[in-house]
mmCIF file as Biopython writes it, N, C-alpha, C and O atoms, coordinates in Angstrom:
data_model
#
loop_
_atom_site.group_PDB
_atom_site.id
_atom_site.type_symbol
_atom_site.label_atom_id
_atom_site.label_alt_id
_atom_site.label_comp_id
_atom_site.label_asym_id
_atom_site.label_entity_id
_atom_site.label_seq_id
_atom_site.pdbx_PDB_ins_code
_atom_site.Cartn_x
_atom_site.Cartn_y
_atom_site.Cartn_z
_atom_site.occupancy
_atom_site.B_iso_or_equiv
_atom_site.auth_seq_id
_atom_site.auth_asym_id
_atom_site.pdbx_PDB_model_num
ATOM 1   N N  . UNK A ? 1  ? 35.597 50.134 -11.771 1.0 0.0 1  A 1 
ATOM 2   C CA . UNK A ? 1  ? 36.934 49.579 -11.556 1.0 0.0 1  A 1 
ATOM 3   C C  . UNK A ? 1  ? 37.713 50.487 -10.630 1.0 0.0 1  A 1 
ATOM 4   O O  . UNK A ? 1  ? 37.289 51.631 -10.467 1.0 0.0 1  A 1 
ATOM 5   N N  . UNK A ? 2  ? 38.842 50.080 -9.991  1.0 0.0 2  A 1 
ATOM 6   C CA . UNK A ? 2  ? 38.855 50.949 -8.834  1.0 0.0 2  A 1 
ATOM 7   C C  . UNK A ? 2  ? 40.267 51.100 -9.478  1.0 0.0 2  A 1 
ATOM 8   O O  . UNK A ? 2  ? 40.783 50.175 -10.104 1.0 0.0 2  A 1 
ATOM 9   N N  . UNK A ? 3  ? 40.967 52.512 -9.266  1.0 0.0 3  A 1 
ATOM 10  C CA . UNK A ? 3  ? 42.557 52.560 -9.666  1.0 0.0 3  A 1 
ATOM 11  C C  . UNK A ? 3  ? 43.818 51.666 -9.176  1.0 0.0 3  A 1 
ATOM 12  O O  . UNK A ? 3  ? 44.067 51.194 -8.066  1.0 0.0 3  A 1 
ATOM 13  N N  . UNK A ? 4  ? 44.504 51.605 -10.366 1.0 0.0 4  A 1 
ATOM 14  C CA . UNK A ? 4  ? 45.449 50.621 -9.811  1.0 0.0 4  A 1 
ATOM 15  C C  . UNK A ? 4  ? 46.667 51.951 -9.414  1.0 0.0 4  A 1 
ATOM 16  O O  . UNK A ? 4  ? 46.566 53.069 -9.920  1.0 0.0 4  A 1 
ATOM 17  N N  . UNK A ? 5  ? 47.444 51.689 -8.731  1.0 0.0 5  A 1 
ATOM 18  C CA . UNK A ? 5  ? 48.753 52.263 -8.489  1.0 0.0 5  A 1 
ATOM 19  C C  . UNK A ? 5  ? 50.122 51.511 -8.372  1.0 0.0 5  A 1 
ATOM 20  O O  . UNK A ? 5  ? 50.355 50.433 -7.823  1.0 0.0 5  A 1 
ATOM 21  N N  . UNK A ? 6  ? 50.957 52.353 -9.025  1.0 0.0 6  A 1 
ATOM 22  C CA . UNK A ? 6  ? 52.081 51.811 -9.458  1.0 0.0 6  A 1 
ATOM 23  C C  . UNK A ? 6  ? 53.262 52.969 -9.478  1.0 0.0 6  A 1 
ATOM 24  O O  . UNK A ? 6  ? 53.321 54.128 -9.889  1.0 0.0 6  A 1 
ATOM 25  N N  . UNK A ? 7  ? 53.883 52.344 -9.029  1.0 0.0 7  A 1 
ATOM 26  C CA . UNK A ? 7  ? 55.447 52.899 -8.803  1.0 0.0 7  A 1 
ATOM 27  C C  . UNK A ? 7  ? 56.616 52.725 -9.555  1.0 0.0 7  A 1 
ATOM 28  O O  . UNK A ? 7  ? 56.800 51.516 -9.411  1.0 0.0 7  A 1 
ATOM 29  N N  . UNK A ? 8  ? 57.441 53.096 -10.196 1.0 0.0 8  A 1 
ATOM 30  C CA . UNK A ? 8  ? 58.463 52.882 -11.335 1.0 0.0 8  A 1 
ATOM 31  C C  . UNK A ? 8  ? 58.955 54.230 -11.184 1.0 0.0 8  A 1 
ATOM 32  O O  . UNK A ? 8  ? 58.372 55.195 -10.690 1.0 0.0 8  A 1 
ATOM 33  N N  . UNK A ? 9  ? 60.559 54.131 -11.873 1.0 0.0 9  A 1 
ATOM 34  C CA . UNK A ? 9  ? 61.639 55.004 -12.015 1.0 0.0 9  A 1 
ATOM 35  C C  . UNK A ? 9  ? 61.286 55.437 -13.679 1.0 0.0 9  A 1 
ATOM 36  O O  . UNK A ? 9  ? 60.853 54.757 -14.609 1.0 0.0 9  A 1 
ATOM 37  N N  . UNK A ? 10 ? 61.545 56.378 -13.618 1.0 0.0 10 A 1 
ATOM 38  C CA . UNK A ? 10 ? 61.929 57.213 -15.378 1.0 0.0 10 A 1 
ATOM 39  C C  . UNK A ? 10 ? 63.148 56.379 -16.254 1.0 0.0 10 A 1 
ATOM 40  O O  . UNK A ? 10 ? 64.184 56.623 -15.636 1.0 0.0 10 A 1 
ATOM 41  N N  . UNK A ? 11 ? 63.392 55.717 -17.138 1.0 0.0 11 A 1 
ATOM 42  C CA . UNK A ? 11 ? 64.224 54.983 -17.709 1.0 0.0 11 A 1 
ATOM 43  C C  . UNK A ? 11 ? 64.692 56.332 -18.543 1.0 0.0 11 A 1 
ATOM 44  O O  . UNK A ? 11 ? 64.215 57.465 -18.497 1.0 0.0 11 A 1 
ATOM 45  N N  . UNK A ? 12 ? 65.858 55.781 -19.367 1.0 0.0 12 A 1 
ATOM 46  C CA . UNK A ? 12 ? 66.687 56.782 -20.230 1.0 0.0 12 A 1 
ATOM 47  C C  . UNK A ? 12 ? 65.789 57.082 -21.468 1.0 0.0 12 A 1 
ATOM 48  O O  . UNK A ? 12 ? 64.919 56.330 -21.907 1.0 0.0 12 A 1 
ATOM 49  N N  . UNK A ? 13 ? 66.143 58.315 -21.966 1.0 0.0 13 A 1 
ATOM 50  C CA . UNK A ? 13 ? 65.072 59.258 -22.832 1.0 0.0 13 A 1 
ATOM 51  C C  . UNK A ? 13 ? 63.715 59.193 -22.349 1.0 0.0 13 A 1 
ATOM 52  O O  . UNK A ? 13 ? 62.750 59.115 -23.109 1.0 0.0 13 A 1 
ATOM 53  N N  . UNK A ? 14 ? 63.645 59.219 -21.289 1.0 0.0 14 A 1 
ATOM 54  C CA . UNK A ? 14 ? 62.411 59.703 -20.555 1.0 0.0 14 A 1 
ATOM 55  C C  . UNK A ? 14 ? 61.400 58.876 -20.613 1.0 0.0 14 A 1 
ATOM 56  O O  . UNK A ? 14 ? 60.270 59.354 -20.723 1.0 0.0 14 A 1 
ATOM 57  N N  . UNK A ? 15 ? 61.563 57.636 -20.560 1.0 0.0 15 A 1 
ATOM 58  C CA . UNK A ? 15 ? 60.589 56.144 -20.713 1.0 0.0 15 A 1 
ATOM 59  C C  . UNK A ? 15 ? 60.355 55.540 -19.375 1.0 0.0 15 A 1 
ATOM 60  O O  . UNK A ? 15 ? 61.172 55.380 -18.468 1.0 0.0 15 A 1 
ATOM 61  N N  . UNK A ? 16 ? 59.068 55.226 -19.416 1.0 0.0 16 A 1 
ATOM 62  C CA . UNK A ? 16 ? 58.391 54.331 -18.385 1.0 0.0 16 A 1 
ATOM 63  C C  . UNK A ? 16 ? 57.885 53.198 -18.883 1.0 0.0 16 A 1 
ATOM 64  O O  . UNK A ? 16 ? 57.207 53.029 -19.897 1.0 0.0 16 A 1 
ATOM 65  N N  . UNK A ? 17 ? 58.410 52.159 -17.797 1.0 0.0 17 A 1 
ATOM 66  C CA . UNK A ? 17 ? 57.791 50.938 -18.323 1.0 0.0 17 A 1 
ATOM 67  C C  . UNK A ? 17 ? 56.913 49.925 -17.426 1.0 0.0 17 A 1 
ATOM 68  O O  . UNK A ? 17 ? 57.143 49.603 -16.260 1.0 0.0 17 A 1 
ATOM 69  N N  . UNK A ? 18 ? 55.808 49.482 -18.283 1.0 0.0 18 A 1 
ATOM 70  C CA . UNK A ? 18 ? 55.285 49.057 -16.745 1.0 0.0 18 A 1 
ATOM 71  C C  . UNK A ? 18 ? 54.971 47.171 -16.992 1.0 0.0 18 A 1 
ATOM 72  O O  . UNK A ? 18 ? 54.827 46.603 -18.075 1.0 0.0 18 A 1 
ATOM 73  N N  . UNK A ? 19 ? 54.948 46.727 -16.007 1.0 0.0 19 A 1 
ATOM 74  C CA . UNK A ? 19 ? 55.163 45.123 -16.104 1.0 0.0 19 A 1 
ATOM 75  C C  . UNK A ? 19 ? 53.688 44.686 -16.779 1.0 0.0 19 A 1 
ATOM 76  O O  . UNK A ? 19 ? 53.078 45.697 -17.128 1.0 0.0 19 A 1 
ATOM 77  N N  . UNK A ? 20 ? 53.090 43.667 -17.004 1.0 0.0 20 A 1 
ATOM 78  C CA . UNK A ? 20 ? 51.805 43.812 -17.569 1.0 0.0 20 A 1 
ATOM 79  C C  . UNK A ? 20 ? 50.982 43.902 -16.155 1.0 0.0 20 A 1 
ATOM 80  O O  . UNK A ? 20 ? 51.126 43.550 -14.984 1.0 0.0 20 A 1 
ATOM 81  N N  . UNK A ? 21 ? 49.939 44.655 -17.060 1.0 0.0 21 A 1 
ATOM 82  C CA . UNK A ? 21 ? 48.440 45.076 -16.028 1.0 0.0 21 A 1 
ATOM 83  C C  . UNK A ? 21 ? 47.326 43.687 -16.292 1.0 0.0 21 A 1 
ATOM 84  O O  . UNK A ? 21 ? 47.439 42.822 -17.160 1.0 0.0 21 A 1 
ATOM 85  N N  . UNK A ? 22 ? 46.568 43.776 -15.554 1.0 0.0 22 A 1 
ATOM 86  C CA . UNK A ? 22 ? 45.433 43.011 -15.445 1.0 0.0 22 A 1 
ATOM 87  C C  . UNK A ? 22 ? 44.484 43.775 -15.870 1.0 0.0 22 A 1 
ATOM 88  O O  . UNK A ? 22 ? 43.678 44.301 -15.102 1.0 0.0 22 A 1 
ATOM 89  N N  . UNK A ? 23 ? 44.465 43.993 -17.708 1.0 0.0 23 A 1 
ATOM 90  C CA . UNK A ? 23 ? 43.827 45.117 -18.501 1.0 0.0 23 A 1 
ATOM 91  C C  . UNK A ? 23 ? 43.231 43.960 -19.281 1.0 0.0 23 A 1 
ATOM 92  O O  . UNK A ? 23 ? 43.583 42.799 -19.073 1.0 0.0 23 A 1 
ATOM 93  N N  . UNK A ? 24 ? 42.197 44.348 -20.306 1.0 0.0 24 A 1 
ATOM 94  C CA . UNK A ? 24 ? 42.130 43.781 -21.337 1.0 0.0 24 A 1 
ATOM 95  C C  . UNK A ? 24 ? 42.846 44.586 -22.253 1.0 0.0 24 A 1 
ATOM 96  O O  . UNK A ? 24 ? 43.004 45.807 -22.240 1.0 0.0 24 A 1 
ATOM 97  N N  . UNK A ? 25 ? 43.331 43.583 -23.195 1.0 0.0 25 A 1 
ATOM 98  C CA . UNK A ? 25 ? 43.366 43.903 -24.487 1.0 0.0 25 A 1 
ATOM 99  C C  . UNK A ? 25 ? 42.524 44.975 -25.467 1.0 0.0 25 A 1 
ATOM 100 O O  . UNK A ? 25 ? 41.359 44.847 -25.843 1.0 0.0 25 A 1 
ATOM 101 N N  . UNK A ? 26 ? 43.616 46.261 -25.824 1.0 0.0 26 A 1 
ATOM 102 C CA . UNK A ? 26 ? 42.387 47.036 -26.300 1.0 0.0 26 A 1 
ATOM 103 C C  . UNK A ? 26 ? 41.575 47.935 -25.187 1.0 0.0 26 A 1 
ATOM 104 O O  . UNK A ? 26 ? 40.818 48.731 -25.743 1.0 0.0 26 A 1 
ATOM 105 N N  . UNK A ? 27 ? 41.548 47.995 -23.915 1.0 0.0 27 A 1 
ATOM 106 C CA . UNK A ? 27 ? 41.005 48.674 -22.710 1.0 0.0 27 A 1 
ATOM 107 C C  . UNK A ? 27 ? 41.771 50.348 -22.991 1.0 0.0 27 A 1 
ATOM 108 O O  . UNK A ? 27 ? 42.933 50.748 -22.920 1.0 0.0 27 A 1 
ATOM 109 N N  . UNK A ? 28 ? 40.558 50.960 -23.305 1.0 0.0 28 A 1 
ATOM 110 C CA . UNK A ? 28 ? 41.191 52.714 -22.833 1.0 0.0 28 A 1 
ATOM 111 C C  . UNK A ? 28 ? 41.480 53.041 -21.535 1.0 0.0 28 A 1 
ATOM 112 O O  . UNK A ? 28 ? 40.727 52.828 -20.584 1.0 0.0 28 A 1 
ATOM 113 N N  . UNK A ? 29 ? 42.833 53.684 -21.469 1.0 0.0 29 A 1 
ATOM 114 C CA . UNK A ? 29 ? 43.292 54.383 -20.045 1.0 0.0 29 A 1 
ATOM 115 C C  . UNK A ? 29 ? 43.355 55.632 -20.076 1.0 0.0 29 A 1 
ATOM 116 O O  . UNK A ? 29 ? 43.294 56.338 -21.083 1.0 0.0 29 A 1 
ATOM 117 N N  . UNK A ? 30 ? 43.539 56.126 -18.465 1.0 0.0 30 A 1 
ATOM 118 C CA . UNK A ? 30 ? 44.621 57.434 -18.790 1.0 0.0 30 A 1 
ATOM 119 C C  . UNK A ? 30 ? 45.483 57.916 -17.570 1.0 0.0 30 A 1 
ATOM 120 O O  . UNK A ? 30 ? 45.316 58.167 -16.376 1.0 0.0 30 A 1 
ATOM 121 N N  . UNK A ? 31 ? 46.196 57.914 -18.225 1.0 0.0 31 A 1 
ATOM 122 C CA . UNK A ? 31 ? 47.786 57.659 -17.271 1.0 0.0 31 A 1 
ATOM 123 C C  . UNK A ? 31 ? 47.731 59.005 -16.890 1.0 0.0 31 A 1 
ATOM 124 O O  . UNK A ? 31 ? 47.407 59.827 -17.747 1.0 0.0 31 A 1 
ATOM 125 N N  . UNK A ? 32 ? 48.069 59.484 -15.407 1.0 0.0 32 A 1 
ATOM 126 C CA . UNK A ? 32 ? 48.336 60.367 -14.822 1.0 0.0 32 A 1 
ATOM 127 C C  . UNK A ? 32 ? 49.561 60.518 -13.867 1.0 0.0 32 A 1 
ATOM 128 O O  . UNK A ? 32 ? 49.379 59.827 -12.865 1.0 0.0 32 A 1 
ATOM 129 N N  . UNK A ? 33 ? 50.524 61.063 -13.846 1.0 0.0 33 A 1 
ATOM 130 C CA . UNK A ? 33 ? 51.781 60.921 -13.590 1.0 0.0 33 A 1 
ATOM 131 C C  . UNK A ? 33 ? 51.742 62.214 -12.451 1.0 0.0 33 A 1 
ATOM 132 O O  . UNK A ? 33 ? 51.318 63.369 -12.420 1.0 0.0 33 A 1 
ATOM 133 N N  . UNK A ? 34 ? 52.409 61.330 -11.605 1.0 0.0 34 A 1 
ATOM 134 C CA . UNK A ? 34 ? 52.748 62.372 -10.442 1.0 0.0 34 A 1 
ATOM 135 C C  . UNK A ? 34 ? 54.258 61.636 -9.540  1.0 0.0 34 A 1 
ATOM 136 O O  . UNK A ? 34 ? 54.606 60.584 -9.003  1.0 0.0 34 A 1 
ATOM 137 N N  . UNK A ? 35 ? 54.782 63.034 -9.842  1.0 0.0 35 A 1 
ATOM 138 C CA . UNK A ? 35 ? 56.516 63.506 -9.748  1.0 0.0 35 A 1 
ATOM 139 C C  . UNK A ? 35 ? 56.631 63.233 -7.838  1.0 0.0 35 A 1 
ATOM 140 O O  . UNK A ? 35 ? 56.391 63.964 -6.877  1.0 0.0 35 A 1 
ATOM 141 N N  . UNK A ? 36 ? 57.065 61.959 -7.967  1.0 0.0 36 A 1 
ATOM 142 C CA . UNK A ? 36 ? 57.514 61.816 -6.175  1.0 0.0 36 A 1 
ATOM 143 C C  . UNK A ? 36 ? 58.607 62.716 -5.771  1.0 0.0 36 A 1 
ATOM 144 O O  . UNK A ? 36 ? 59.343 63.223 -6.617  1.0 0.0 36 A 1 
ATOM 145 N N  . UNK A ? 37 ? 58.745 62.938 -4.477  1.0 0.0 37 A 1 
ATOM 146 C CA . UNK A ? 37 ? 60.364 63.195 -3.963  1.0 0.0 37 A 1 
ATOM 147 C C  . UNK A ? 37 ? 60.584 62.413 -2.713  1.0 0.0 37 A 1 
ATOM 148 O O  . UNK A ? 37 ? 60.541 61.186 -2.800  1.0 0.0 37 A 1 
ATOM 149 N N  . UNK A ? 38 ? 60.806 62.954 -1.606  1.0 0.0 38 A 1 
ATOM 150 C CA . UNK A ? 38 ? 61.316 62.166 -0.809  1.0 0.0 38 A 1 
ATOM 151 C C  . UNK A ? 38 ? 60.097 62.146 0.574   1.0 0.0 38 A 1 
ATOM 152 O O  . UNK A ? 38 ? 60.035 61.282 1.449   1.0 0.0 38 A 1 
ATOM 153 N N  . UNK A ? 39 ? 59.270 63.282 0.440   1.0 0.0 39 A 1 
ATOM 154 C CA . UNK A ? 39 ? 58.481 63.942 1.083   1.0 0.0 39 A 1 
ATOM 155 C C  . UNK A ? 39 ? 56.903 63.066 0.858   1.0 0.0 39 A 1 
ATOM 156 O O  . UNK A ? 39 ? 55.986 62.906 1.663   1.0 0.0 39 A 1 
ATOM 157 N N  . UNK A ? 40 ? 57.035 62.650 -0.435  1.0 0.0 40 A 1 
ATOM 158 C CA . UNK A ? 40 ? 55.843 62.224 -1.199  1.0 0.0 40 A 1 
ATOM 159 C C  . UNK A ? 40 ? 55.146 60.857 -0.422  1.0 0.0 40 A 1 
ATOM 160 O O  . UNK A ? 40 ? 54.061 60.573 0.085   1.0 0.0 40 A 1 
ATOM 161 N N  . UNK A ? 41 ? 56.237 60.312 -0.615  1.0 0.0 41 A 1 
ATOM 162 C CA . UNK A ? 41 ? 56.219 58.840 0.602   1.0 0.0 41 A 1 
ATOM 163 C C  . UNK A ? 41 ? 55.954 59.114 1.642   1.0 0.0 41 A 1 
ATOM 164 O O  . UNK A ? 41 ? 55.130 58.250 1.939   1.0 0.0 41 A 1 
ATOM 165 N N  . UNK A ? 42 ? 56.068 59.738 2.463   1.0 0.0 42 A 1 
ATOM 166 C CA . UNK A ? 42 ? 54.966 60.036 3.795   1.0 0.0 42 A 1 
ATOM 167 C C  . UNK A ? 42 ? 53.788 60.667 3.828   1.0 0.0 42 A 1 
ATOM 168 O O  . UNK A ? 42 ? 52.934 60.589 4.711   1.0 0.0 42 A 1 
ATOM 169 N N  . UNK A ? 43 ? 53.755 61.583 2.388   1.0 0.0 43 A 1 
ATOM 170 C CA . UNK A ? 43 ? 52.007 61.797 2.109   1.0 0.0 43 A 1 
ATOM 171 C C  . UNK A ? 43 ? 51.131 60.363 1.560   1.0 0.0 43 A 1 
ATOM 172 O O  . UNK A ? 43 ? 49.951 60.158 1.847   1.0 0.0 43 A 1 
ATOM 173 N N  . UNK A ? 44 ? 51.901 59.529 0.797   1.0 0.0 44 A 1 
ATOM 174 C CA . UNK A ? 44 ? 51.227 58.572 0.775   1.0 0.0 44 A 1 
ATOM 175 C C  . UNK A ? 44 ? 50.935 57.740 1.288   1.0 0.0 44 A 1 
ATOM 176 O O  . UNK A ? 44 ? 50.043 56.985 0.901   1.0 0.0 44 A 1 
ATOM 177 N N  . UNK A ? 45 ? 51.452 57.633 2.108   1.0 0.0 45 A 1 
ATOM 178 C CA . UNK A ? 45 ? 51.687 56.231 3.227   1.0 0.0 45 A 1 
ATOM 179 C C  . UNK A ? 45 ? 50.703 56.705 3.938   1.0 0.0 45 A 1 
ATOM 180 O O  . UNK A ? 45 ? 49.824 55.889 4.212   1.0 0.0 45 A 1 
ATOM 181 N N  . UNK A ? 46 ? 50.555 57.948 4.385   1.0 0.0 46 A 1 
ATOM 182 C CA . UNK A ? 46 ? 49.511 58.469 5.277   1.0 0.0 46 A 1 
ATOM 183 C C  . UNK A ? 46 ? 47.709 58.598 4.930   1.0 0.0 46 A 1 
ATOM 184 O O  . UNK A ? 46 ? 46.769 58.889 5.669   1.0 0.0 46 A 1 
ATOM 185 N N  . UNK A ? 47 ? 47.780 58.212 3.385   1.0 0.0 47 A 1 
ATOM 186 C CA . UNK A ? 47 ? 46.347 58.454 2.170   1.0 0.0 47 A 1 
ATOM 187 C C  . UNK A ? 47 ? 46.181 57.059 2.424   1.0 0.0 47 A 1 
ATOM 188 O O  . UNK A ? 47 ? 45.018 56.676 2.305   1.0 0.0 47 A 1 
ATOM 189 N N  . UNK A ? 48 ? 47.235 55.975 2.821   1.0 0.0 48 A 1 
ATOM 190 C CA . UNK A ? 48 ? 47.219 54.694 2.334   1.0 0.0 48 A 1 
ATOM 191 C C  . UNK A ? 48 ? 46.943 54.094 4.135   1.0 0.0 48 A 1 
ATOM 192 O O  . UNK A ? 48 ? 47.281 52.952 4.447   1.0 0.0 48 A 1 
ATOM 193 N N  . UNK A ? 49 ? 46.719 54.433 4.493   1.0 0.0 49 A 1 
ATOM 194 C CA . UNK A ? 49 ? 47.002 54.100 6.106   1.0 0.0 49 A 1 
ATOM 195 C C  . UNK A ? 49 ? 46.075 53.494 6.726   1.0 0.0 49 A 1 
ATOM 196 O O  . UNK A ? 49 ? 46.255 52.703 7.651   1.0 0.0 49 A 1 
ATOM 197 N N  . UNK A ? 50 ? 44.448 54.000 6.010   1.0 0.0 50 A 1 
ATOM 198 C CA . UNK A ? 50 ? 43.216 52.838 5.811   1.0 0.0 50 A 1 
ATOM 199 C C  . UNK A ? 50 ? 42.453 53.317 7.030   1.0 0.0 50 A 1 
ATOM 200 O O  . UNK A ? 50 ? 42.982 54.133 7.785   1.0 0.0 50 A 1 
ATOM 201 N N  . UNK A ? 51 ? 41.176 52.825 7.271   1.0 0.0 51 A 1 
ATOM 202 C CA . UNK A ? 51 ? 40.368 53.716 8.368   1.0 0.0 51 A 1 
ATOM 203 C C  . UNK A ? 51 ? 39.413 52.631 9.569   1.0 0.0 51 A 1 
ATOM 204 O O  . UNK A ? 51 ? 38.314 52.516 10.110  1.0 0.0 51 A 1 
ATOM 205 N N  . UNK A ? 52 ? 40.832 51.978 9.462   1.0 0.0 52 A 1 
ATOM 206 C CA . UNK A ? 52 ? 40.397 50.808 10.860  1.0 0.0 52 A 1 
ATOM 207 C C  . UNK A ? 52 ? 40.482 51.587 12.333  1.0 0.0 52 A 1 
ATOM 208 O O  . UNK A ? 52 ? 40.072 51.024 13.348  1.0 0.0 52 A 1 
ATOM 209 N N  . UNK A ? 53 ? 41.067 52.969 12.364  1.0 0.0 53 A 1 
ATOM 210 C CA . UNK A ? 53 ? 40.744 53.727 13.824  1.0 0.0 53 A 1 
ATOM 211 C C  . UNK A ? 53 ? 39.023 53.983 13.704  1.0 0.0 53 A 1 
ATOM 212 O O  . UNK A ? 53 ? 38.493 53.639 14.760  1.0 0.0 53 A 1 
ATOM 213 N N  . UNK A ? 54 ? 38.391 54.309 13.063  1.0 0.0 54 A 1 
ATOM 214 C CA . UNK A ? 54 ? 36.742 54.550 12.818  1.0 0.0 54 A 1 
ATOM 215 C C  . UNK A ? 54 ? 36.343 53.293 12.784  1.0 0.0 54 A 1 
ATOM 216 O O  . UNK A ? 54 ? 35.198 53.343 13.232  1.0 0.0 54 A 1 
ATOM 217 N N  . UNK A ? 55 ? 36.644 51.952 12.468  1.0 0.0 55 A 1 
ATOM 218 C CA . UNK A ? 55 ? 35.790 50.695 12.860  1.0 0.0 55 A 1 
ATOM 219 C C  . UNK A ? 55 ? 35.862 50.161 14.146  1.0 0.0 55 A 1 
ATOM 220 O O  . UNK A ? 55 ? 36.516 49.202 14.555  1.0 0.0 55 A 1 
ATOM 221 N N  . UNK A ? 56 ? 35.012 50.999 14.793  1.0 0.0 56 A 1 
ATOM 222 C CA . UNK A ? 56 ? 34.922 50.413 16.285  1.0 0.0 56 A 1 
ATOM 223 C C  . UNK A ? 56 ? 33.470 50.720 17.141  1.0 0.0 56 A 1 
ATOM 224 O O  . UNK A ? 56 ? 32.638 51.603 16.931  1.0 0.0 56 A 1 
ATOM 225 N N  . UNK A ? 57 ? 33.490 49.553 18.278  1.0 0.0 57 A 1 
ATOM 226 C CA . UNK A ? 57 ? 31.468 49.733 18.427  1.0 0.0 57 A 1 
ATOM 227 C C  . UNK A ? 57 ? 30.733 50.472 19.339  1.0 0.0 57 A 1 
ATOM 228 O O  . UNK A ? 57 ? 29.529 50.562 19.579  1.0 0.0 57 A 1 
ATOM 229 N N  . UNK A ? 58 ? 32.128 51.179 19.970  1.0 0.0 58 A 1 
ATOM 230 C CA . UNK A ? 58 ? 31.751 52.821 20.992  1.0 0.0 58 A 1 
ATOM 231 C C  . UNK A ? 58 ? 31.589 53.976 19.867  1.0 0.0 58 A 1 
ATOM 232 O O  . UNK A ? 58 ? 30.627 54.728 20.030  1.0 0.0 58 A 1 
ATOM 233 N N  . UNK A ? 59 ? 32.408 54.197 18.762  1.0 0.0 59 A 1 
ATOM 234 C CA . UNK A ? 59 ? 32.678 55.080 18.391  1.0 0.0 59 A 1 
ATOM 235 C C  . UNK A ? 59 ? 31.117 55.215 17.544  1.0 0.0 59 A 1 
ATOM 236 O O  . UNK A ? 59 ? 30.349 56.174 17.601  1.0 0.0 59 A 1 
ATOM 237 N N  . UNK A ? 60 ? 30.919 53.779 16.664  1.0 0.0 60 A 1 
ATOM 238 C CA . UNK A ? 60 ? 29.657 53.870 15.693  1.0 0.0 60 A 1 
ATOM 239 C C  . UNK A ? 60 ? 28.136 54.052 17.155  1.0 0.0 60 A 1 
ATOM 240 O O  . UNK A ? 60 ? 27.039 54.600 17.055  1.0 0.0 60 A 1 
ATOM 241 N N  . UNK A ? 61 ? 28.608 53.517 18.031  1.0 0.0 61 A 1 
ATOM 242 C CA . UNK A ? 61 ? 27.510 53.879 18.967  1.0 0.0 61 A 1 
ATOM 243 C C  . UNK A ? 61 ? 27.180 55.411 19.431  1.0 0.0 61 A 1 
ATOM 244 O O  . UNK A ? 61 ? 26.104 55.985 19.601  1.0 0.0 61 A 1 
ATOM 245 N N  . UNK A ? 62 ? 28.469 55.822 19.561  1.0 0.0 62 A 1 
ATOM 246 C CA . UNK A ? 62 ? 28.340 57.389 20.012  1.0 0.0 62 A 1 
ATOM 247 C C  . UNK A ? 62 ? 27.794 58.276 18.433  1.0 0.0 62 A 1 
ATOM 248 O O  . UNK A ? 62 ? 27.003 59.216 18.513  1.0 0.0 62 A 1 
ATOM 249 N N  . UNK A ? 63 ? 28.204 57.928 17.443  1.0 0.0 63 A 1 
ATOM 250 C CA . UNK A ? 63 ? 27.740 58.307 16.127  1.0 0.0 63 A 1 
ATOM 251 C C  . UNK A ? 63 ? 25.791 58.119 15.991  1.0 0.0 63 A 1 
ATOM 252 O O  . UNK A ? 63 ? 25.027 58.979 15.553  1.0 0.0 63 A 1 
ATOM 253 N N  . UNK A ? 64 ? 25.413 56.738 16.519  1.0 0.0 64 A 1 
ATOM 254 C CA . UNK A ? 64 ? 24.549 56.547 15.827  1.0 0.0 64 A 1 
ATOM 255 C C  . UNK A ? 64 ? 23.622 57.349 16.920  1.0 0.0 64 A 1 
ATOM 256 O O  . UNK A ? 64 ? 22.506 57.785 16.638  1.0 0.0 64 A 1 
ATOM 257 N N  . UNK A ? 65 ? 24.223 57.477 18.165  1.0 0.0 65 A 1 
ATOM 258 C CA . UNK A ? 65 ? 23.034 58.149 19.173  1.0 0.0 65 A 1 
ATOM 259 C C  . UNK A ? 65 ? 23.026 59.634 18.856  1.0 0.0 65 A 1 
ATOM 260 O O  . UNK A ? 65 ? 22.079 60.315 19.249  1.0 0.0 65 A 1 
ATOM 261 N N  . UNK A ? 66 ? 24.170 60.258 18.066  1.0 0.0 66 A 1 
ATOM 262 C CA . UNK A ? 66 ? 24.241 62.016 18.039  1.0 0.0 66 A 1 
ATOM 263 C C  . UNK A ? 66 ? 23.483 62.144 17.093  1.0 0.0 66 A 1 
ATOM 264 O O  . UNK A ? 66 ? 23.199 63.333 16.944  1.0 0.0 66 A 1 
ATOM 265 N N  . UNK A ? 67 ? 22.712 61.088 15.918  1.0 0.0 67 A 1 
ATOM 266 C CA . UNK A ? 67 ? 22.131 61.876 14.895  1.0 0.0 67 A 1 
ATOM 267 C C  . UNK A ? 67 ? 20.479 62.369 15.599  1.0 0.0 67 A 1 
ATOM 268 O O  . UNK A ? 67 ? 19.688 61.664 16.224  1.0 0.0 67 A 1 
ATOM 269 N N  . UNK A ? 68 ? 20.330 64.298 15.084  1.0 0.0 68 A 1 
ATOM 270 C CA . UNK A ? 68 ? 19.309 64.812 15.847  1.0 0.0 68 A 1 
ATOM 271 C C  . UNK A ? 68 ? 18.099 64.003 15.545  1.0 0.0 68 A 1 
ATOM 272 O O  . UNK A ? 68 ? 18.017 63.334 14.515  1.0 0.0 68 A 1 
ATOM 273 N N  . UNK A ? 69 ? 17.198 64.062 16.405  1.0 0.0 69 A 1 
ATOM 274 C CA . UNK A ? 69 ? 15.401 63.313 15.801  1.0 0.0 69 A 1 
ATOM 275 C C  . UNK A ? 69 ? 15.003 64.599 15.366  1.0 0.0 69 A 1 
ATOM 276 O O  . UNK A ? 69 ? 15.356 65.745 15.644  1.0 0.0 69 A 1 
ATOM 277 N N  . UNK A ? 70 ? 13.731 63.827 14.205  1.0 0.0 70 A 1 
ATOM 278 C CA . UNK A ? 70 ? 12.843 64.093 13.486  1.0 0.0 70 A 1 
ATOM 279 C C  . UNK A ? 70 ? 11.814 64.635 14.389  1.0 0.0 70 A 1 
ATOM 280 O O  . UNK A ? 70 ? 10.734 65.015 13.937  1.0 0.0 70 A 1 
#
């Protein structure tokens, strides 16, 4: 299963709430929490940015001719 990610604010007495997941019923998790700031959003955006510059048919060509022979 691949991670889901999700974004939400801290509610009062220190509560998070999250809308329902596409979990089963009964499914073990484990929640890992990481403290954004303002900075965070451009590290992620940049993790999230996806690797369509490497899908291309010079680049896999120049790749597939550099591997050394046997």
């Amino acid at each position: 299963m691949r991670p889901l990610r999700l974004t939400t604010k801290v509610r009062s007495g220190g509560t998070v709430h999250l809308d329902a997941l596409p979990l089963r019923e009964g499914q073990t998790v484990e929640v890992i929490l990481h403290l954004m700031d303002e900075s965070s959003d451009d590290f992620s955006a940049l993790g999230e940015s996806g690797l369509e510059f490497w899908h291309n048919e010079i680049d896999d060509a120049t790749w597939n001719d550099a591997l050394p022979s046997a």
